[in-house]
Each structure stands twice: as C-alpha cells, then as structure tokens.
C-alpha positions as CSV (number, residue, x, y, z in Angstrom):
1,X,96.6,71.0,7.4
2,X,97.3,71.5,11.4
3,X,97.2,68.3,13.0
4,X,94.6,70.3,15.8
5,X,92.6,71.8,12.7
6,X,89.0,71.0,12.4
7,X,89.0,67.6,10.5
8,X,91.1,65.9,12.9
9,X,89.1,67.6,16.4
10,X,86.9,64.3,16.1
11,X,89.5,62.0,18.4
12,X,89.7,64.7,20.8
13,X,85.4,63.9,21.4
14,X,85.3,60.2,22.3
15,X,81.7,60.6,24.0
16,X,80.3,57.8,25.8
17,X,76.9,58.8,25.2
18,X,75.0,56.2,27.4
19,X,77.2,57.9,30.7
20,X,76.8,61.3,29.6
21,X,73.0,60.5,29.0
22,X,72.8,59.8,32.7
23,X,74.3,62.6,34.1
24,X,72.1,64.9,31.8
25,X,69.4,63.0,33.4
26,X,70.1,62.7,36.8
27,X,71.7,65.9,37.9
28,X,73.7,68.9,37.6
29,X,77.3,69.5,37.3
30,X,78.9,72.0,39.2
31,X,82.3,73.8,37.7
32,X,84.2,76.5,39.6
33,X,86.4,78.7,37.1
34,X,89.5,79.8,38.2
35,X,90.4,83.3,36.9
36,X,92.5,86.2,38.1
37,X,89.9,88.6,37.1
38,X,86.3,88.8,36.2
39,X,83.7,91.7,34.9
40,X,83.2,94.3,35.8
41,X,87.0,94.5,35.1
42,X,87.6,94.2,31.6
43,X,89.7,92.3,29.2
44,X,89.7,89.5,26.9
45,X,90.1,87.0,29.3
46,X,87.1,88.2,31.7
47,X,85.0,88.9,28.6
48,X,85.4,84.9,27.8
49,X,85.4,83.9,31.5
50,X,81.5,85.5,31.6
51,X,80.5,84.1,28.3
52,X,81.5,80.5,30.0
53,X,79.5,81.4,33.2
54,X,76.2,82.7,30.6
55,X,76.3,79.8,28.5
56,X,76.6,76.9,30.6
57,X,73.6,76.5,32.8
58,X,71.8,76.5,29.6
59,X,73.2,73.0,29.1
60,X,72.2,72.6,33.4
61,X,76.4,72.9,34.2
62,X,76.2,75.5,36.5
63,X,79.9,77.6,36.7
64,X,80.8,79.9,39.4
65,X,83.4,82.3,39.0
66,X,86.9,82.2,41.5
67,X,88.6,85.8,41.2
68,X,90.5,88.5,42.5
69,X,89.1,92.0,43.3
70,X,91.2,94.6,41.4
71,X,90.1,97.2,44.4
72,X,87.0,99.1,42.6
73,X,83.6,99.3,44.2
74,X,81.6,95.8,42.9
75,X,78.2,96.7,42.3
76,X,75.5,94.0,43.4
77,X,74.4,91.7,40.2
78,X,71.7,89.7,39.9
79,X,73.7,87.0,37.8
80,X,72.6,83.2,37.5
81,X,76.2,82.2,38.7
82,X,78.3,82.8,41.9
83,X,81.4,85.3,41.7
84,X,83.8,85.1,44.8
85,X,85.9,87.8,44.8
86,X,89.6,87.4,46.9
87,X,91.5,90.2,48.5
88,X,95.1,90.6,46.8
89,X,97.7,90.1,49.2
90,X,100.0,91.5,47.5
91,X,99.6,93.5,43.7
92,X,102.6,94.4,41.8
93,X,103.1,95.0,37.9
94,X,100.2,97.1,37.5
95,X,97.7,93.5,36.7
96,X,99.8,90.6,38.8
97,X,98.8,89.4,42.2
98,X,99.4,86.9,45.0
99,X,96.5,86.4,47.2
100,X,96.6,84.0,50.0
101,X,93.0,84.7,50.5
102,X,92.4,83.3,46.7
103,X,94.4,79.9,47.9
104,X,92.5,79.3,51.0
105,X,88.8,79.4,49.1
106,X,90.0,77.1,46.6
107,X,90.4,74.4,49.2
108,X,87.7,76.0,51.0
109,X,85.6,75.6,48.1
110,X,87.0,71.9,46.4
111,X,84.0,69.8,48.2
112,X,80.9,71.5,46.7
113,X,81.9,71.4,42.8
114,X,82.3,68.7,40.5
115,X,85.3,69.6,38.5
116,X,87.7,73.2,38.0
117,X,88.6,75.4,35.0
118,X,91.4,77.3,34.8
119,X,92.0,80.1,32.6
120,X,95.9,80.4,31.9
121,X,98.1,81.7,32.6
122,X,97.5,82.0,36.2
123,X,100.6,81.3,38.9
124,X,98.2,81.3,42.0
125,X,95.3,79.4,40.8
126,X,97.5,76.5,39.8
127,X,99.6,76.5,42.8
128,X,96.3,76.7,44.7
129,X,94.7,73.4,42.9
130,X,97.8,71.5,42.7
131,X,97.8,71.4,46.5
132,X,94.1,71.4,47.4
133,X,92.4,70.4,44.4
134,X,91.2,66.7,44.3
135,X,88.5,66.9,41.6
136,X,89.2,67.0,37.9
137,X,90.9,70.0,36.2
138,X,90.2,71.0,32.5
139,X,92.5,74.1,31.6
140,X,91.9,77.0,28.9
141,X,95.1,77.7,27.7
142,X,95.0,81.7,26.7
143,X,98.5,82.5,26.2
144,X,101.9,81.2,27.5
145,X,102.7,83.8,30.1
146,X,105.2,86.4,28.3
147,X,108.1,87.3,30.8
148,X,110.8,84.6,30.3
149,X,111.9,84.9,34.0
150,X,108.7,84.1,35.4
151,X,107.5,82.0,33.0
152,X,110.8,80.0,33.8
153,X,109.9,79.8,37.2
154,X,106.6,78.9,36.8
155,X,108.0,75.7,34.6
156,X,106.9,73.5,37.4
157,X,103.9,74.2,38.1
158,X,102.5,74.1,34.3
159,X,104.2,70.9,34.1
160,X,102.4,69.5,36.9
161,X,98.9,71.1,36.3
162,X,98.9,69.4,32.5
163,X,99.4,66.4,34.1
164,X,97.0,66.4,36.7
165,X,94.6,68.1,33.6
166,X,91.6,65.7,32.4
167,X,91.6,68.0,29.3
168,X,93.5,71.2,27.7
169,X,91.4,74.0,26.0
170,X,93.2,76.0,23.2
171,X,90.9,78.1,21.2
172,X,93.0,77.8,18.0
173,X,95.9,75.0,17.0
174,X,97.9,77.7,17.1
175,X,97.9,78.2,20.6
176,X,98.7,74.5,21.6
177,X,101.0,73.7,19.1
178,X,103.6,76.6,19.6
179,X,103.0,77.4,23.4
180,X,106.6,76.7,25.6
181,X,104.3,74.1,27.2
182,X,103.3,72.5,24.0
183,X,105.2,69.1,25.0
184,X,103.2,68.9,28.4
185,X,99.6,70.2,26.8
186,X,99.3,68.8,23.3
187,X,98.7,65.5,24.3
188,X,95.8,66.7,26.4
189,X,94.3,69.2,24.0
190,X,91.0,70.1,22.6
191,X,90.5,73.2,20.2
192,X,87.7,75.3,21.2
193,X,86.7,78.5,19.8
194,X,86.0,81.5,22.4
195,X,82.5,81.5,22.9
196,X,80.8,85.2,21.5
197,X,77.7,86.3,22.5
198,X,76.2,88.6,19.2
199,X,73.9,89.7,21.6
200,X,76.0,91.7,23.9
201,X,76.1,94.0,21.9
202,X,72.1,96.2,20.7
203,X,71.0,96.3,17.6
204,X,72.5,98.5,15.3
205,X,70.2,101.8,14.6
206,X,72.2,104.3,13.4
207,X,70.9,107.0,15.5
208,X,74.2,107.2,17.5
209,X,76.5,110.7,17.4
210,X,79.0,108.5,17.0
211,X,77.7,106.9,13.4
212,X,76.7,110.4,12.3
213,X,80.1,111.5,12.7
214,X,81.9,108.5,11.2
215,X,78.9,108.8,7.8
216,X,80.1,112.2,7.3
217,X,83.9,111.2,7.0
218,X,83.2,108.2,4.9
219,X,80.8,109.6,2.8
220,X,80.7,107.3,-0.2
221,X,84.5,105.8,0.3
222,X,84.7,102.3,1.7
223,X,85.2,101.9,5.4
224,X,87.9,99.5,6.9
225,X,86.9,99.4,11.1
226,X,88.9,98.6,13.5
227,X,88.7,98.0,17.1
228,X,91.5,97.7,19.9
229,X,93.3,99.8,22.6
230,X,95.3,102.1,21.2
231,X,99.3,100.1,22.4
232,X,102.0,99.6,20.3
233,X,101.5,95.8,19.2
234,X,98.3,96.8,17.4
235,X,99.9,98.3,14.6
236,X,97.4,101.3,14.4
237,X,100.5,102.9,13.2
238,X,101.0,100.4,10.1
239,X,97.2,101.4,9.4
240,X,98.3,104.9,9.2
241,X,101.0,104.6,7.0
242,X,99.0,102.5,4.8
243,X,96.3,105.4,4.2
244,X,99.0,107.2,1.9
245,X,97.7,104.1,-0.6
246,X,94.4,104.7,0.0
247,X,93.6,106.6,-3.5
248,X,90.0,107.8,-1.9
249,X,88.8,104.3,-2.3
250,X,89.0,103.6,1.2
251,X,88.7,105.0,4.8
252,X,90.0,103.6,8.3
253,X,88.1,104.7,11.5
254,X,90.0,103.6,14.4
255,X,87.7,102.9,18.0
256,X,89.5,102.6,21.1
257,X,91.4,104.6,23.7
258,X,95.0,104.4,25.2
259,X,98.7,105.5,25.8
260,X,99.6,106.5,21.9
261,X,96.5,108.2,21.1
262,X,98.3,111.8,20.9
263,X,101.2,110.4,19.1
264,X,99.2,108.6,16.6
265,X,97.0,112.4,16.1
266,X,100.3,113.5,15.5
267,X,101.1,110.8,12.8
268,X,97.8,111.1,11.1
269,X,98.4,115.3,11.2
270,X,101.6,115.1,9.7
271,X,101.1,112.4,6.9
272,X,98.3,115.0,6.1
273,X,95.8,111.9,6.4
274,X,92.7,113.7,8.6
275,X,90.4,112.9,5.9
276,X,91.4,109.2,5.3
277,X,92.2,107.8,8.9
278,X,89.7,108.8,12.0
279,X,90.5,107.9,15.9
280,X,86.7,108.2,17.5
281,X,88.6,107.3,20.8
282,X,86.5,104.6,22.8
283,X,82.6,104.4,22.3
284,X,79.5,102.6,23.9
285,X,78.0,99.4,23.0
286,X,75.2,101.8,21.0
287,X,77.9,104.0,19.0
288,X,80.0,99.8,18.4
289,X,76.9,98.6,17.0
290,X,76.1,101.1,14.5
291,X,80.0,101.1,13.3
292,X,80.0,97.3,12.8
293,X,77.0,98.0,10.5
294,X,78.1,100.9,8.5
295,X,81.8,99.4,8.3
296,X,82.8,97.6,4.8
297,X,85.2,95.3,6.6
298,X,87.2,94.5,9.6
299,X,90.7,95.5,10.0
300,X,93.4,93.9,11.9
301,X,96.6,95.1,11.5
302,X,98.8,94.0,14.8
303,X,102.4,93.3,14.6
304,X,103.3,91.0,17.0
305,X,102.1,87.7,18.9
306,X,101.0,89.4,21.5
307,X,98.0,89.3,19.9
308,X,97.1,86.0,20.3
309,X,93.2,85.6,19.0
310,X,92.3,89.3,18.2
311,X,88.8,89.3,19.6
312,X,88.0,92.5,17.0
313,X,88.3,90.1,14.1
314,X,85.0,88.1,15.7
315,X,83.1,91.3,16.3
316,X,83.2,91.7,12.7
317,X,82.3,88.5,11.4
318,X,79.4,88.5,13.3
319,X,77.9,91.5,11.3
320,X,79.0,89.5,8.5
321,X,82.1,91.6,7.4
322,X,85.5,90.1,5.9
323,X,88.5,91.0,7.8
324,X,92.2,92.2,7.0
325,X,94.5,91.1,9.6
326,X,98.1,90.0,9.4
327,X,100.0,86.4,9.6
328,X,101.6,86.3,13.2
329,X,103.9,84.0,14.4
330,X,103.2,82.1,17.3
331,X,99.4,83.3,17.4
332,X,96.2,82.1,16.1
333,X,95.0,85.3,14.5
334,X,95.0,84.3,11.0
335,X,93.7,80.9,12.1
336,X,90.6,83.1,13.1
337,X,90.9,85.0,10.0
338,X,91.8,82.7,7.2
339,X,92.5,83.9,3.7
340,X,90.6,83.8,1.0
341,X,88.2,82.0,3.5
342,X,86.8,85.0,6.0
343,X,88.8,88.0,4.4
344,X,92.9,88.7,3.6
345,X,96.1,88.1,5.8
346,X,99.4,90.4,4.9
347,X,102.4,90.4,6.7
348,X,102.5,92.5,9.5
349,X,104.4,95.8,9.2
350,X,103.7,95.7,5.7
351,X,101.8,99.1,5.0
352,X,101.4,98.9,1.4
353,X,100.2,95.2,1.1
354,X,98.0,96.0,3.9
355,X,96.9,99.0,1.6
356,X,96.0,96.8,-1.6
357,X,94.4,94.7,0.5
358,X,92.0,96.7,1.9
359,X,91.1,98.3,-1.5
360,X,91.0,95.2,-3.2
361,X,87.9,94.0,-0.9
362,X,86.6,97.8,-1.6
363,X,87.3,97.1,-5.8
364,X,86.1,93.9,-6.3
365,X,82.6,92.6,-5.2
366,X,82.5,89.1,-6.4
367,X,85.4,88.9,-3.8
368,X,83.9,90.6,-1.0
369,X,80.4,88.8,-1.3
370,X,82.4,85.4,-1.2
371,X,84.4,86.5,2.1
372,X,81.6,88.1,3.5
373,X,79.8,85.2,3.2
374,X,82.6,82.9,4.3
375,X,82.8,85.7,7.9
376,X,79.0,85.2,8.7
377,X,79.3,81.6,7.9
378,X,82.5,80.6,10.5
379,X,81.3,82.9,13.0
380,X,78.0,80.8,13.3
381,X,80.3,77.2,13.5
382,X,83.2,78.2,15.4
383,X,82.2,81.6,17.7
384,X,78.7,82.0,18.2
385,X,77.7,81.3,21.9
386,X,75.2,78.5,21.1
387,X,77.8,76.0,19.4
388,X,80.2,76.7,21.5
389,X,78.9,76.5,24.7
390,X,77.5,72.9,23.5
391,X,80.9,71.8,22.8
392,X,82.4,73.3,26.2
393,X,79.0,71.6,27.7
394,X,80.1,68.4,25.7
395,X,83.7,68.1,26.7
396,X,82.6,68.6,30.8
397,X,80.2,66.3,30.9
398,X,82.8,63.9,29.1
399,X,85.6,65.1,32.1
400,X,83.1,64.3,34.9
401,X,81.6,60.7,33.4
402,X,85.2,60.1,32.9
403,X,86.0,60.6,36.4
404,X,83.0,58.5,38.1
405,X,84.3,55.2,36.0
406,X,87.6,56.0,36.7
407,X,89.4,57.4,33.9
408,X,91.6,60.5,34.6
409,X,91.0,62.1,31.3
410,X,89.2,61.6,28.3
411,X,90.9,59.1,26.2
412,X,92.4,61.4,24.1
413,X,94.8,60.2,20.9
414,X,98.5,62.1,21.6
415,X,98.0,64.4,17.6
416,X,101.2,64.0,15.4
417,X,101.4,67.5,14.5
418,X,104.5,69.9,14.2
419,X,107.3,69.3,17.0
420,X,106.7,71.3,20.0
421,X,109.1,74.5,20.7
422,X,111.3,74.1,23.5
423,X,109.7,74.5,27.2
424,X,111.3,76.7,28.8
C-alpha cells in the first residue's frame, strides 16, 4: 500500500476539535486562492479552482478567487465569491504569463483574508506570497511544472513556498510521492480528492441530437465513452487501433475537439473502422449528460503522465460506469481508477489489451455489476463535492486554529513511503 493511501491519511488530520469548534462558532474564515486562470476560461485546473470557491462557504469559509484575465470579454456574474482578475504584463507560450499587476494585489490584498491557496504550478503567485504574504499558505499541488528549464529555475521558489506551506494538497499519492519536489512537499502533505460537482452537469433525458445520433451507431453493441481534447497524449489513437478487436461487441464514441481531429478521421477511414469508432467532436452539457447515461463504461486510454488525474474517468463514475484507463508512470490515473476496484487498467499503448479489456466488461456481467458498483461507490467517498469540500473545509480550519496558537502547520507525521525522485 502507498504510504499517502487512504488508511494511513488519518495522521495527516490531527483536529483539535475544541479550537476548531470555536472558530465555527465565532466567525468566518476568509481564503484567497491563488490561480493563474479562472472560469470562464476553461481547464482542469479552473474547473477545480470554482468547485473550491462553490463548496466552501457552505462550511461558512468564504474563498475568493486571485487570477489572470486571458484577454476575452468577462461577463458580469452573480457568484457568492469575489474573482479579481489581473492584467498580464507580459503573455508568452500561448498559456504563461508574468503580471506585475497580479503581484501588487496579492500584497494589496494580504490584510483582509485569513489564510492563501495556491494552485501549482504557478511561478508568479509564489513569488508574489513569498515576498508579501504573512498569513498561512496551504498549496494544491496539480502537477510539477513540465519544461525542465524552467522548472529548474523555479527550484527556489518551490523550495521556499513548501517551507513556508502550513499544509500540501495532492489529490492522489501519486502526485506527492513522485513530484521533483517530493523531498520538500511530502512532509507537508495531505491527499485530497478534486472536488466534483454531479450537478454541473443536467439530467440526462435523452432527447439530445447528439444521443440520437450516437443510439443509432451503437445500436445493440456495447459503448466504451470517452471524453478529452483531441492531443496526442490521449491516446485516441491507441482507441482506434484497438477497434480492429472489437468483434462487434463493442463501440467507442469519442467527445471532444482539437488539433488531430482530421488525422484521427483519417485513421478511423483507413482502418475501415466508421462503424466501430465515432468522433461527435465537442458537445453541450445536455448532449454530455445523455452520453454518460447511454455509455456502458468509461474509457481512458492516455499514454503518457501528462495526464495526471484524468478528470473523464470521474465523469463516469458518477453515472455509475466502470472505467478502462491505463497504468501511467508518474500520475495518479490509475490511483483514480483502480483495478478490479472501479473498472480495468492496461498498459498504455497497448491496443489489443486495451481491446480485451473493454470487451471483457461488455462479456461478463457479474464483472461489470461489481465495478460498476465499486465506480458509484468511490465517487461518493473520494469525489463528490459534499465530502470533499468537508475535508478541504476540515484541513483550513485546522491551518487557521493552528496559526492563532502558534503552530506553523498542522502537526503533521513526515510518511515513510517510497524515496522521493531527485529535485531538480
């Protein structure tokens, strides 16, 4: 077992119950997240960043949103939460920025919250708090950030933020326990699951174009959904290759947009495949709905780490579907999907194991009703909103009673788990 895995999360909650009593009692906390982005830009980030802000004040922690405008026109929103939005100062790599605006409201900002989140990776925000930022810290540790050079660079600063950290958010083991940073955050962390709200998305109706389409193409095969942009480290291509082993048992409808939508077509065309593998393109919340309820099972097939979580896998589970996804290195997906627990993990790349696996949930019902059940059952413990934002809501209040007597951080046990990768 992973020394982070659920079992051994107990030490990380060392509550004093009497102090965090009091503060339920006497007042609100205030938390400012720090994020680069925030809807209506979209991404897996935001889209956890707004569940955060929705949750919260539920548990009266109120948590304003820090963030930098991407240059679209912001619509007014009447949202129980604050969103500042900073100019970039300067934008470069398509999604990077440096905003000197972003750095002066963070100090501006310091005296009227009680503590900060901040979503990683994020250069500016941590420079930011590390010079103006005299409240606690708790930081949600996403991903590592991927180009060596300036991850490199950026050594410092992550260094000095963990330390300065009350508390360190992964939302699997995985993501702790292999980061570059793992020496500097593992003594500090705390696995959280992302929260998911089931509600963002309607209720399914089956009234949708969309689902009339996909019906027809099924018909009375088995359908394997998946969900994601449409960029090489999904492995949409694997899917497609796995179809030649489909034996009419099973179908794969593909929903998203995205650079290698032509070429996969063309893959699809040429393998002769139309009526196994379908590419809707993207869809509405509506047209998502009804696929997660006509869909058999989930299906994951990524090929590298830069899938760290995979989102898609959740979406499933929470319309109680099993999921096929692959065992990454480095990243927490099959730690969301767990074999023989939620659904089946194949090595990535593998297009004929991916292939049996996907028709042996389609052959064998005993099987599928076990996983099925196992899907619905982890998404209510370890991603549904509720939960989740209870043990977010738990671990601030902890942070900020921890504070007023003095402590720095929660008093956290250092976990003896797998020696940490190198930091670099």
């Amino acid at each position: 077992m992973s020394s982070l895995d659920e079992d051994w999360r107990s030490p990380y909650w060392p509550r004093r119950e009497a102090a965090q009593e009091q503060i339920q009692l006497t007042e609100s906390i205030k938390l400012l997240q720090l994020a680069k982005h925030f809807s209506p830009d979209t991404g897996g980030i935001e889209t956890v960043t707004q569940s955060i802000s929705e949750i919260l004040p539920v548990h009266g922690i109120s948590a304003d949103v820090l963030c930098t405008a991407t240059g679209r026109a912001y619509p007014p929103a009447d949202l129980p939460y604050r969103v500042i939005r900073c100019q970039p100062t300067l934008r470069f790599g398509g999604n990077k920025d440096v905003s000197l605006d972003y750095m002066r409201q963070v100090r501006a900002l310091s005296p009227a919250y009680d503590l900060a989140l901040i979503h990683m990776p994020n250069p500016v925000a941590v420079a930011a708090a590390l010079a103006a930022w005299k409240k606690p810290i708790i930081l949600l540790w996403h991903a590592d950030i991927p180009q060596r050079a300036i991850r490199a660079l950026c050594t410092p600063l992550d260094r000095a933020v963990a330390r300065r950290s009350a508390a360190i958010i992964g939302p699997t083991p995985v993501h702790l326990e292999t980061s570059y940073r793992a020496a500097a955050i593992l003594p500090k962390g705390v696995v959280i699951g992302y929260p998911f709200d089931r509600t963002r998305l309607p209720p399914a109706t089956g009234r949708s174009e969309v689902a009339a389409r996909v019906r027809a193409f099924v018909r009375e095969r088995k359908m394997a959904l998946s969900i994601g942009r449409l960029v090489p480290y999904k492995g949409f291509d694997v899917l497609i290759e796995a179809a030649r082993d489909f034996d009419g048992k099973v179908t794969a409808v593909v929903v998203g947009g995205g650079p290698l939508l032509e070429s996969l077509q063309a893959k699809i065309a040429a393998e002769g495949l139309e009526h196994s593998v379908l590419l809707t393109g993207p869809i509405g919340d509506d047209a998502l709905a009804d696929l997660l309820d006509i869909a058999h099972m989930g299906c994951m097939p990524s090929v590298t780490a830069a899938e760290m979580y995979g989102v898609a896998q959740v979406e499933a589970m929470a319309f109680g579907k099993p999921v096929v996804s692959t065992r990454l290195e480095r990243s927490g997906v099959s730690y969301v999907n767990k074999h023989e627990v939620t659904g089946l993990v194949v090595e990535p790349g593998d297009a004929p194991a991916l292939a049996r696996a996907l028709k042996q949930l389609a052959d064998d019902p005993a099987l599928y009703r076990r996983l099925a059940a196992g899907a619905a059952a982890s998404f209510a413990a370890d991603h549904d909103i509720g939960p989740i934002g209870r043990r977010y809501a738990d671990l601030i209040r902890d942070v900020v009673a921890g504070a007023r007597d003095g402590r720095s951080a929660p008093a956290i046990e250092p976990p003896t788990g797998p020696k940490p990768v190198a930091d670099r």
